[in-house]
LOFIVEX-893239 format. One record per residue (C-alpha): residue in three letters; x, y, z. Coordinates in steps of 0.2 Angstrom, whole numbers, padded with zeros to 4 digits, always signed. Example, Ala and Ser with C-alpha at 12.3 -4.5 7.8 and 13.67 -1.06 7.14 Angstrom:
ALA+0062-0022+0039
SER+0068-0005+0036
// end
This chain:
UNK+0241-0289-0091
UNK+0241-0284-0072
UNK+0223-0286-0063
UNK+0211-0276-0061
UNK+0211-0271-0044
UNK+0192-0264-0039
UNK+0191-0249-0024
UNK+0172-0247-0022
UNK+0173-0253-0002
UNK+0187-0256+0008
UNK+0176-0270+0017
UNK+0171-0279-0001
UNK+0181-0293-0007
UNK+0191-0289-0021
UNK+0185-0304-0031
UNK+0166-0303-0032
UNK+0153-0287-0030
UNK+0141-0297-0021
UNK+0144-0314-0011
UNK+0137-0329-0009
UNK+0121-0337-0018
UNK+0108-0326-0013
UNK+0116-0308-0021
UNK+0118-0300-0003
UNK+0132-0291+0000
UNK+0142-0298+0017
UNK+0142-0289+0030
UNK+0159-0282+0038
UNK+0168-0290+0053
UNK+0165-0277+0064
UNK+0147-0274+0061
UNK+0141-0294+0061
UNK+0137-0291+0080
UNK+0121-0283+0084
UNK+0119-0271+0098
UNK+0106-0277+0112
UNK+0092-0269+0109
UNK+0090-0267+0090
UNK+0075-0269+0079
UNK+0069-0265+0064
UNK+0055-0253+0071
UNK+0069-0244+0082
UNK+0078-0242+0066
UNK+0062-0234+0055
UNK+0057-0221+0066
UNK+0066-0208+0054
UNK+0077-0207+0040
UNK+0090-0200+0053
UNK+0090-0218+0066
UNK+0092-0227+0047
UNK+0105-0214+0041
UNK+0115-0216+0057
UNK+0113-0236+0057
UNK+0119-0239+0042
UNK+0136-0229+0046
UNK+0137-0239+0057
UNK+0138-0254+0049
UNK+0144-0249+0031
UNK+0155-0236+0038
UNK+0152-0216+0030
UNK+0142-0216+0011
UNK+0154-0212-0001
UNK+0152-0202-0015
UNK+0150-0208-0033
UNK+0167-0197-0040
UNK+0174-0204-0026
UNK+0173-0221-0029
UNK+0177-0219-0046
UNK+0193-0210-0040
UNK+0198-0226-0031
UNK+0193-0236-0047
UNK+0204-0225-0057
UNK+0218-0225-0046
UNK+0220-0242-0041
UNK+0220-0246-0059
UNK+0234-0234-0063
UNK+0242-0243-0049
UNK+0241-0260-0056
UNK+0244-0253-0074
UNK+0257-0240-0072
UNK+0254-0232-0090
UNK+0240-0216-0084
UNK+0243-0201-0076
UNK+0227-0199-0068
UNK+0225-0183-0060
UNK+0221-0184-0043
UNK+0202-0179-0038
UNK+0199-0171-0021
UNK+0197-0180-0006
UNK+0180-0169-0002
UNK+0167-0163-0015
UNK+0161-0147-0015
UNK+0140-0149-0016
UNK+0136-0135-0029
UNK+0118-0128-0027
UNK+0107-0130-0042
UNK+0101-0117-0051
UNK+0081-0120-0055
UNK+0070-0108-0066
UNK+0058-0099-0054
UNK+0042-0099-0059
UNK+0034-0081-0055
UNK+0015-0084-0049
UNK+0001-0073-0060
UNK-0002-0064-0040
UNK+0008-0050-0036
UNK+0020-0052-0025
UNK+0016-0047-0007
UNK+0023-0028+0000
UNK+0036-0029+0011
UNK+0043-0014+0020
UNK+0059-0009+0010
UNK+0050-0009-0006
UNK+0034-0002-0003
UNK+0033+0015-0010
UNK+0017+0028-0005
UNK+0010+0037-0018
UNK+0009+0056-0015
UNK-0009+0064-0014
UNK-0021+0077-0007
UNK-0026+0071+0008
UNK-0043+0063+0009
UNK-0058+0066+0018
UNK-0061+0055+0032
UNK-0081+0053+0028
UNK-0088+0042+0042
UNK-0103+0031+0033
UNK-0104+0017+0044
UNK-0118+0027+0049
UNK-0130+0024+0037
UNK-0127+0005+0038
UNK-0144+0004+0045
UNK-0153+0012+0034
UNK-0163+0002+0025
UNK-0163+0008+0004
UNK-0184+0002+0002
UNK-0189+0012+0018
UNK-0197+0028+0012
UNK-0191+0040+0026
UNK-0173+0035+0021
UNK-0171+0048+0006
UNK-0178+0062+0021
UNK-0161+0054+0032
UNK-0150+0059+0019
UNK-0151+0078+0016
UNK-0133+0083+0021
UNK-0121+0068+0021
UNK-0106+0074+0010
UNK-0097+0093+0016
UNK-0099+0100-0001
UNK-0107+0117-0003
UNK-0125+0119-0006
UNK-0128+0133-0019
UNK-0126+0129-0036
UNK-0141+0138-0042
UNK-0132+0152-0036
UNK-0116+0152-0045
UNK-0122+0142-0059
UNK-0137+0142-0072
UNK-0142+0125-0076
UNK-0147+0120-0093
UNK-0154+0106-0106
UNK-0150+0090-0101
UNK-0138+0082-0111
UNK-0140+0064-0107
UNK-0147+0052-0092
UNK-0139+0036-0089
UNK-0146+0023-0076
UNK-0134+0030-0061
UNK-0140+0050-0065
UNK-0140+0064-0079
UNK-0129+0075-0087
UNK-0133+0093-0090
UNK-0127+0109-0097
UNK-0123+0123-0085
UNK-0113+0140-0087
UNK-0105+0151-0074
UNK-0113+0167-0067
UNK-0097+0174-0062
UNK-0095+0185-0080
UNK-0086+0175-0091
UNK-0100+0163-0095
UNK-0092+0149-0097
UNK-0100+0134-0101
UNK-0099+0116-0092
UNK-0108+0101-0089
UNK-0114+0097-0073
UNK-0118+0079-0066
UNK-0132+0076-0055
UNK-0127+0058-0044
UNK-0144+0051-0033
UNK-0138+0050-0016
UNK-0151+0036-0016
UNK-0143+0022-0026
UNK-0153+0018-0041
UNK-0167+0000-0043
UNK-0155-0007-0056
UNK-0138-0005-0043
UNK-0146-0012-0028
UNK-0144-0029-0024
UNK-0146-0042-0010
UNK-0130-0036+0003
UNK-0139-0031+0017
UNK-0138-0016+0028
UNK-0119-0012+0021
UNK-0127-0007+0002
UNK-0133+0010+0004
UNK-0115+0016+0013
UNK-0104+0006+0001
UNK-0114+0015-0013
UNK-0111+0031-0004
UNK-0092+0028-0002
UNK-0092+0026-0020
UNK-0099+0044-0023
UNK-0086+0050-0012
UNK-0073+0039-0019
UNK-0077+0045-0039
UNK-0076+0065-0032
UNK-0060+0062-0025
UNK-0053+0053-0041
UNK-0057+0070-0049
UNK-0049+0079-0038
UNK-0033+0070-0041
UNK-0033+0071-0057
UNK-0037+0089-0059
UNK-0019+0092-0067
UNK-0022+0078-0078
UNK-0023+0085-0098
UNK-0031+0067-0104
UNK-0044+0067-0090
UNK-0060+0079-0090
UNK-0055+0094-0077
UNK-0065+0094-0060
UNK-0071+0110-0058
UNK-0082+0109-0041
UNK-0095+0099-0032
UNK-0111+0103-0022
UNK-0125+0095-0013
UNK-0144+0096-0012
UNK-0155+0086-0001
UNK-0158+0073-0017
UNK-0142+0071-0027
UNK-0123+0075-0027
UNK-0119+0086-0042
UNK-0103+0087-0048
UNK-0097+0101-0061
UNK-0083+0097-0074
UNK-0077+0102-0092
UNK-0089+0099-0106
UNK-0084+0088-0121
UNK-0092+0093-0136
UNK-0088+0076-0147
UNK-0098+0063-0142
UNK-0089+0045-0137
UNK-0078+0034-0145
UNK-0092+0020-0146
UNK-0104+0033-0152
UNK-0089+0035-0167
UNK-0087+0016-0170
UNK-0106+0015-0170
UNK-0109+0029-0185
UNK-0092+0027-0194
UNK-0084+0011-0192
UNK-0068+0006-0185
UNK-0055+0020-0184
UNK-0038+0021-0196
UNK-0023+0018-0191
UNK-0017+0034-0186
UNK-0029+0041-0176
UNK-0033+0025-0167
UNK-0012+0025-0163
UNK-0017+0044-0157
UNK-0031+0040-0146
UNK-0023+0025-0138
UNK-0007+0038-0135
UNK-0020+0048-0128
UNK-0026+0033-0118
UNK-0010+0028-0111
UNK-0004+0046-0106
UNK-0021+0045-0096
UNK-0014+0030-0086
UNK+0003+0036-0084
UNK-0005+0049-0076
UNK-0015+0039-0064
UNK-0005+0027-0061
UNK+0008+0038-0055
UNK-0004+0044-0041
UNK-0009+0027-0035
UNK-0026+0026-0047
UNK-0032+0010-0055
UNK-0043+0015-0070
UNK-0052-0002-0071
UNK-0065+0003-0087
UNK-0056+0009-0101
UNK-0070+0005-0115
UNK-0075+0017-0127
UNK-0089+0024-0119
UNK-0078+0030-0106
UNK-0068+0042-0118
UNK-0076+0057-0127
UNK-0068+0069-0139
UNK-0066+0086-0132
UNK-0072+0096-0147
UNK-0085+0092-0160
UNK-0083+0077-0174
UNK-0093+0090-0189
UNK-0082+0090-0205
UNK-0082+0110-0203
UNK-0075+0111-0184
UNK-0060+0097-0187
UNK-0054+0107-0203
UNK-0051+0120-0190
UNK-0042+0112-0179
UNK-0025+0103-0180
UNK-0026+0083-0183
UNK-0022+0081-0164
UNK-0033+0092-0157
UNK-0046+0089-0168
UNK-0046+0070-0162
UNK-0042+0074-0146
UNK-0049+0062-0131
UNK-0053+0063-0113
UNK-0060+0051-0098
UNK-0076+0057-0093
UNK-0082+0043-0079
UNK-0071+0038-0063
UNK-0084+0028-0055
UNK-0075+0011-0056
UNK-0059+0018-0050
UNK-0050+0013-0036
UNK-0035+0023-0026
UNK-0020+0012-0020
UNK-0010+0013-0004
UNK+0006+0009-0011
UNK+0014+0003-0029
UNK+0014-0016-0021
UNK-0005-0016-0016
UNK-0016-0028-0023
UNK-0035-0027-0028
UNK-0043-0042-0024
UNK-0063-0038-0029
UNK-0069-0040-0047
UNK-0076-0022-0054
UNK-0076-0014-0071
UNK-0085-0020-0088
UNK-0085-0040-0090
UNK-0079-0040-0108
UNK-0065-0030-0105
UNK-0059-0038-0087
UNK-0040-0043-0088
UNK-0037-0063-0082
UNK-0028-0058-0066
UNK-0045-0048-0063
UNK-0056-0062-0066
UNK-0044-0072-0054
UNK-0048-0058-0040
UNK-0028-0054-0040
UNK-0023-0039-0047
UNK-0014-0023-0049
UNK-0015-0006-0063
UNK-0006-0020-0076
UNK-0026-0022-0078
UNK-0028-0006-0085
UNK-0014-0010-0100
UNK-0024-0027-0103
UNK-0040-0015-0106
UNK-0033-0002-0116
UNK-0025-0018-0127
UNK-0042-0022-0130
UNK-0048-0005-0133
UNK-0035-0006-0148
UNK-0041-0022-0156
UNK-0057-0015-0155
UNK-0053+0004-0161
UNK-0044-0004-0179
UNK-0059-0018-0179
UNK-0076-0012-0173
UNK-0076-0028-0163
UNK-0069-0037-0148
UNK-0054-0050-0150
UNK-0062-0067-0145
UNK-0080-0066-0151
UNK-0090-0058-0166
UNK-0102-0050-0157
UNK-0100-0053-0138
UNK-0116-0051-0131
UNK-0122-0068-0140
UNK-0111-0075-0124
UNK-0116-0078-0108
UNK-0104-0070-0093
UNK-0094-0088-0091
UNK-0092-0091-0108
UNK-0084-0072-0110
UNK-0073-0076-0097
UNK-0066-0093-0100
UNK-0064-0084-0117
UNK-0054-0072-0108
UNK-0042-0084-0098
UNK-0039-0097-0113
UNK-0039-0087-0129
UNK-0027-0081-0140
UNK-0030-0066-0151
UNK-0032-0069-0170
UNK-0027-0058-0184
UNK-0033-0068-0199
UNK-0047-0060-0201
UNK-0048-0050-0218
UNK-0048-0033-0211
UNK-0030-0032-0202
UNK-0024-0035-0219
UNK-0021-0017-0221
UNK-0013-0017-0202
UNK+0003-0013-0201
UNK+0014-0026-0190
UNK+0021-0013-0177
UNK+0001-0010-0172
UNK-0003-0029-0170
UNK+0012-0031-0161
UNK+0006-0017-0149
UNK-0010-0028-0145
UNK+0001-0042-0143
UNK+0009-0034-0129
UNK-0005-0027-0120
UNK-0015-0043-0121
UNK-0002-0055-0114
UNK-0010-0065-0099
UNK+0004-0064-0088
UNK+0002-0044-0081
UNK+0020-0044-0078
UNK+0025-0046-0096
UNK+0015-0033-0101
UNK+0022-0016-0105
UNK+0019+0002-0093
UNK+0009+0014-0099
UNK+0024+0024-0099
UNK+0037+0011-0109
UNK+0024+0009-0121
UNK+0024+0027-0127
UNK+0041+0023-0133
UNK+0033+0009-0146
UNK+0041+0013-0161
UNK+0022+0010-0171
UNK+0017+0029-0162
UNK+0033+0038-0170
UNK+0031+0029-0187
UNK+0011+0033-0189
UNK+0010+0050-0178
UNK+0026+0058-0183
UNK+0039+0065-0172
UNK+0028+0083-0173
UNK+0011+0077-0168
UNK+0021+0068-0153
UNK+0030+0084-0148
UNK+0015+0094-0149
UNK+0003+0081-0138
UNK+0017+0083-0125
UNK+0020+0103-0125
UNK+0003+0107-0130
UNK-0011+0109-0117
UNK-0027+0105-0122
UNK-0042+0119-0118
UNK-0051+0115-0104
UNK-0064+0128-0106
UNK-0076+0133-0123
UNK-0082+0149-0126
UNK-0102+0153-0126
UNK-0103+0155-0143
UNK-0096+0137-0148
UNK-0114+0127-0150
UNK-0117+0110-0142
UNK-0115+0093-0153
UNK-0131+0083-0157
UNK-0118+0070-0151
UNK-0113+0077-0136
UNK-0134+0075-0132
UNK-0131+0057-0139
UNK-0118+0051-0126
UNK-0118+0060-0113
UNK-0125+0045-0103
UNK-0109+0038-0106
UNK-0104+0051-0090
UNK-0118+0042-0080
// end
């Protein structure tokens, strides 16, 4: 048999791969002589000194396939039985493709893609002013008798009534219209002076943040005055003491006040007032709002929950929702903008919020608990959440994984557990819009095609006659407006 004849080097003896007794490979005749002035510190300055020396004395790298070619080639030489198709004298370098691992942060806006969300335009308040006021000096309420430019005369156009509720941040009220048609409202009375259990140690900046917050809630009403699943805005005034803002009065009392009394919801209408929930969102979302506390307290049934006034009414009207309180939301510049301050209720707060990083995927994460929680009565990681503290709740929130073998999702149907599933995925980007999710087949399978068609083309009222009587429940919850 012919020889074997070996091509890795064109400077290698034929007969052995390295030489002599000590392994190393012998050097070529034309690089035995050192140029004046080596060294081996000259030559480890960088990898390109090395790189360059070693061409010169090796002579160019050659490529693996390469050398193989030559192998193959000289063999077929020495053989003469192997056609051996030639390989190419140059190798193409083909890029590798490696998975892209998409950060929890959205991406940055970049001019091509950012996107500005129409709107009224916004009053531009200056309350820098009132930075150096100081919220524990007694003449301070005296400095604030006119700060917002909102009319002064609600006794004159309105009659106010009982009081409804009061919550730590104000009180709600019953009011009806003067102008002949007596219709009745509620009414909102908001202390220009924040409240002992909101203030806290941030120096001089507290009391005009808290005003920009006023202002900021009013003007999320405002947008949102075409906005069927939110409480209509219907006007705002000011007094010396408080900012009182006038809107549509549910008579139902709140969804917590329902899970409270009655127990966790049935299937259908909690797949109707999550619907209800994400039409909200789509809504707001759409003009650049970030919800930021959807939680049942925040959602109160338009008409009243008596066995007598929901045989009257058609199964979507009679469990019909609405979002009473804005103050936690916040009004983006563009679809790309990031939030990068904590805000809304603990329990409820989406990972990427935890993280200080987030965008209105937040509000899905929160309405995915809002879910568990309607089919349940209780919150996915813990039995009863406040026997945590608030780093407990949130590592809960980062690490956990929701749980269905719990005896009561026995009667759950899949489609609705697979709905949570979504919504409470920790990545925001895999999480559905509130829009895509509408199209969840789990709402047309427990709703029904008519009860869809009918939330869409239906309005719902946004005023009650005089002779429709108050809830005791709408007494009980109204706070929840506070």
């Amino acid at each position: 048999m012919a020889s074997v004849v070996c091509a890795m080097s064109p400077h290698k003896a034929p007969t052995a791969r390295f030489g002599g007794a000590s392994g190393k490979r012998p050097l070529s005749p034309k690089t035995t002589t050192v140029e004046p002035g080596f060294s081996r510190a000259k030559a480890a300055r960088s990898f390109v000194d090395r790189k360059a020396l070693f061409q010169t004395r090796c002579g160019p790298p050659q490529s693996l396939a390469a050398r193989v070619s030559r192998t193959i080639a000289a063999n077929h030489t020495a053989r003469g039985d192997i056609n051996v198709p030639q390989m190419p004298t140059t190798m193409v370098q083909v890029p590798v493709k490696r998975p892209i691992v998409e950060a929890w942060c959205p991406e940055e806006p970049s001019a091509t893609t950012t996107t500005a969300f129409p709107s009224v335009p916004r009053p531009a308040l200056s309350l820098n002013q009132y930075d150096s006021l100081d919220v524990d000096d007694p003449t301070t309420p005296s400095k604030l008798k006119k700060v917002f430019p909102f009319a002064r005369n609600l006794q004159d156009r309105f009659e106010v009534g009982q009081e409804l509720g009061r919550g730590s941040f104000g009180s709600v009220r019953l009011c009806r219209s003067k102008d002949g048609n007596k219709q009745l409202l509620a009414v909102k009375s908001l202390p220009k002076m924040p409240p002992k259990a909101a203030r806290s140690a941030k120096g001089p900046t507290q009391l005009s943040t808290y005003l920009s917050k006023l202002e900021a809630e009013v003007y999320t009403m405002e947008l949102l005055r075409g906005e069927r699943m939110a409480v209509r805005h219907k006007d705002c005034f000011e007094d010396d003491t408080h900012l009182h803002v006038v809107m549509e009065l549910c008579r139902g009392g709140s969804l917590q006040r329902r899970l409270n009394v009655e127990g966790a919801l049935n299937e259908r209408e909690a797949a109707l007032t999550v619907f209800s929930v994400l039409r909200f969102l789509e809504g707001c979302h759409s003009r650049g709002i970030v919800y930021r506390d959807i939680k049942p307290e925040n959602f109160m049934y338009v008409h009243a929950q008596s066995a007598e006034a929901v045989k009257k009414l058609s199964f979507h009207k009679a469990h019909a929702v609405k979002a009473v309180d804005f103050g936690q939301a916040i009004l983006l510049d563009s679809e790309c903008a990031v939030i990068n301050r904590r805000s809304g209720t603990p329990a409820y707060m989406a990972p990427e919020v935890i993280k200080q990083c987030y965008g209105a995927k937040a509000d899905m994460w929160c309405t995915g608990m809002l879910l568990y929680q309607l089919l349940s009565n209780r919150l996915p990681f813990w039995a009863n959440v406040h026997d945590h503290d608030l780093k407990s709740v949130w590592t809960s929130i980062l690490h956990s994984e929701v749980d269905f073998q719990d005896n009561l999702w026995e009667g759950i149907s899949d489609d609705a557990k697979e709905v949570i599933t979504m919504l409470l995925q920790k990545e925001p980007k895999l999480r559905p819009s509130a829009g895509a999710l509408q199209k969840h087949p789990w709402f047309q399978k427990t709703l029904g095609q008519d009860v869809l068609d009918q939330i869409l083309a239906d309005a719902l009222p946004q005023a009650h006659s005089a002779l429709e009587p108050v809830s005791a429940a709408s007494r009980h919850t109204a706070a929840a407006a506070c």
